[in-house]
N, C-alpha and C positions, 0 to 999 in steps of 0.2 A: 262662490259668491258670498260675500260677506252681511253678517243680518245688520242692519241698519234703522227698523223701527217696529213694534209691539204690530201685530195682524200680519206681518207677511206672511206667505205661505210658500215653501218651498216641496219640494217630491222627487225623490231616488230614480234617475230612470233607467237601474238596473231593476229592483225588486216592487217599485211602487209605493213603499213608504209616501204619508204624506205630513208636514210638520205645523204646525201654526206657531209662531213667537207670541211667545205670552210677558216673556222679560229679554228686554234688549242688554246683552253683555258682552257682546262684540266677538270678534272670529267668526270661523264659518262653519255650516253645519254638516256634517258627511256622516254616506250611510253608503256601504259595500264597497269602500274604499276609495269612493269618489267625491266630490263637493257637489251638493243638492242642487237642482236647480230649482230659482227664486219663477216662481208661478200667479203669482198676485203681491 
């Protein structure tokens, strides 16, 4: 899923990582080789 504006919050739901966007620069965020899922 692609980041799209500053406060989203994304989380790995292989390892539980969790991310907050502080700066929007587009692309998507992946962590254990998968694409985050967007959670707020």
């Amino acid at each position: 899923m692609s980041v799209e504006k500053k406060g989203e919050k994304f989380k790995c739901n292989i390892c539980g990582n969790e991310v907050t966007v502080t700066q929007v620069g587009g692309g998507t965020l992946v962590c254990c080789d998968e694409d985050m899922e967007k959670v707020g």
